[in-house]
One Martini backbone bead per residue (centre of mass of N, CA, C, O) as a GRO file, in nm:
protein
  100
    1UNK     BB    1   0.089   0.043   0.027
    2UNK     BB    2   0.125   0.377  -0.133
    3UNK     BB    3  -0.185   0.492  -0.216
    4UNK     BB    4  -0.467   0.700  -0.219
    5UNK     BB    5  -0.824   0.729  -0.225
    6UNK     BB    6  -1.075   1.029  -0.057
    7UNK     BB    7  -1.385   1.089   0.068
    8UNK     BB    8  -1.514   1.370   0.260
    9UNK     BB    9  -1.723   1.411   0.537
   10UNK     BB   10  -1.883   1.694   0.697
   11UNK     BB   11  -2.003   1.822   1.022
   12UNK     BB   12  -2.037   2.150   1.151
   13UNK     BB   13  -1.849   2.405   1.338
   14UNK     BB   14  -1.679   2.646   1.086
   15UNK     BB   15  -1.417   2.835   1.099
   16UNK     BB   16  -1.057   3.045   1.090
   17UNK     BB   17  -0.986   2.910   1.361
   18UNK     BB   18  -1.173   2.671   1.381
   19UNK     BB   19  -1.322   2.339   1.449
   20UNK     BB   20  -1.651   2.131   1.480
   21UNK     BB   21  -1.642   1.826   1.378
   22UNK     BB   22  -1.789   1.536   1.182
   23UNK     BB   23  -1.592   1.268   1.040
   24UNK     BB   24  -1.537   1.138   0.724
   25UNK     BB   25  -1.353   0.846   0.561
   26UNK     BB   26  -1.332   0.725   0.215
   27UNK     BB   27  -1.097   0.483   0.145
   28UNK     BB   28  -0.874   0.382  -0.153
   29UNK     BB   29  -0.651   0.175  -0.215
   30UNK     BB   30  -0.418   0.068  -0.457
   31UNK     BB   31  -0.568  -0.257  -0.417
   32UNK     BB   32  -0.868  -0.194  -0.350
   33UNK     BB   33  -0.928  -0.137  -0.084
   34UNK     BB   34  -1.137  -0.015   0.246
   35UNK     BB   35  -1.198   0.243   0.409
   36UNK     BB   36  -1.319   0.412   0.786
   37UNK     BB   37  -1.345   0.673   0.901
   38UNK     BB   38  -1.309   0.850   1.228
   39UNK     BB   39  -1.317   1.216   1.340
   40UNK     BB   40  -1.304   1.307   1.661
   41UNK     BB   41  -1.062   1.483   1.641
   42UNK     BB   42  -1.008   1.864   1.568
   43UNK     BB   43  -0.774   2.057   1.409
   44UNK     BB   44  -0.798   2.416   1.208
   45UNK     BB   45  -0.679   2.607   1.113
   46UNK     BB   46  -0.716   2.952   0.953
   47UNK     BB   47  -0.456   3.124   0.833
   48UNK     BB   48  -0.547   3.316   0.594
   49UNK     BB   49  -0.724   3.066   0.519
   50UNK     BB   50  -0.527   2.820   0.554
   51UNK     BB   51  -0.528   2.468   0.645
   52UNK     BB   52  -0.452   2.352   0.953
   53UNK     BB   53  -0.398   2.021   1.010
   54UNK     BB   54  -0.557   1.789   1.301
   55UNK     BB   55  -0.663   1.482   1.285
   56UNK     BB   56  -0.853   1.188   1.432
   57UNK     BB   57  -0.917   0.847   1.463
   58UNK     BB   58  -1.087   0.578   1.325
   59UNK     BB   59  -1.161   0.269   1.226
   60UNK     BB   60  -1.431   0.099   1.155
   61UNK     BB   61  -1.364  -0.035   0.850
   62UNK     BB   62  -1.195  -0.258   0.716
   63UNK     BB   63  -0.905  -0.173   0.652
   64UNK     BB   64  -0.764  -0.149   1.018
   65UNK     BB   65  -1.004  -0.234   1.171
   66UNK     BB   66  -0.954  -0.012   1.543
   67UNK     BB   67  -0.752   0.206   1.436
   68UNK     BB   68  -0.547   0.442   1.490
   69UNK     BB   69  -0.565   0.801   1.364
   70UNK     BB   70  -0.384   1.061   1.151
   71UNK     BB   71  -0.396   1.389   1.020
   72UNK     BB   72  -0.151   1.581   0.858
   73UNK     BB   73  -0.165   1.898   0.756
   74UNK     BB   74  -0.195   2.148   0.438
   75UNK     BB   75  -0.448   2.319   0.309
   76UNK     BB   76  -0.580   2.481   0.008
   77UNK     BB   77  -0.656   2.767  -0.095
   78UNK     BB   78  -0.758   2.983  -0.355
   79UNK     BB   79  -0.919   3.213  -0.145
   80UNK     BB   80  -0.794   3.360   0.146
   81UNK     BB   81  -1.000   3.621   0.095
   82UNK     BB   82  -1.269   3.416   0.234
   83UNK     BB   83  -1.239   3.438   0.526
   84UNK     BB   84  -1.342   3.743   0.564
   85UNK     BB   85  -1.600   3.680   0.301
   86UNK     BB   86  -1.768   3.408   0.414
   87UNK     BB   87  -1.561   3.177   0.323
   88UNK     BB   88  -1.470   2.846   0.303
   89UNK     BB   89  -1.567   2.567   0.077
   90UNK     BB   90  -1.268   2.494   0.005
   91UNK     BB   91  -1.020   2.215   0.073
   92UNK     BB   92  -0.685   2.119  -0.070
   93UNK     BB   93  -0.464   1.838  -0.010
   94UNK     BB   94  -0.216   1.682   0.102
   95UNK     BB   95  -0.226   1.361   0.285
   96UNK     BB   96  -0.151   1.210   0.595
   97UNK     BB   97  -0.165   0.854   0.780
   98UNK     BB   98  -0.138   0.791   1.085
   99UNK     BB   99  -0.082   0.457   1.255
  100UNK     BB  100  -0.180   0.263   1.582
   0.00000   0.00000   0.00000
């Protein structure tokens, strides 16, 4: 296992200074494997509008399930000056999956 691709979904309270929400992650494997994460604990900070991310939480099912997993990255928006002008719609960008 080298490469995933993964759609996450989730809601709750988001601001550009923290995020309050619950996140579902579910992830496809470059083996064809498939696992589902919940992140229960989540910190978002949004300096400038760009998300510094740092999430945690479980594989639920699936390949790994019962592990806890960590997600530390930074996703970035296409425009930083809609964090102070209504809001940020989309962050994207690598991230990676440490498991435990």
């Amino acid at each position: 296992m080298t490469a995933a691709k993964s759609v996450i979904k989730g809601g709750g309270e988001n601001s550009c200074l923290l995020s309050h929400s619950v996140t579902e992650e579910r992830i496809t494997w470059n083996t064809g494997e498939q696992s589902t994460v919940v992140y229960d604990v989540g910190i978002v900070p949004q300096p400038a509008g760009e998300a510094v991310v740092l999430v945690a939480g479980k594989v639920t099912s699936g390949r790994f399930t019962g592990r806890r997993v960590a997600s530390p990255g930074v996703q970035l928006t296409a425009d930083p000056l809609k964090c102070g002008s209504g809001g940020v719609k989309l962050i994207e960008g690598p991230s990676a999956l440490v498991f435990s």
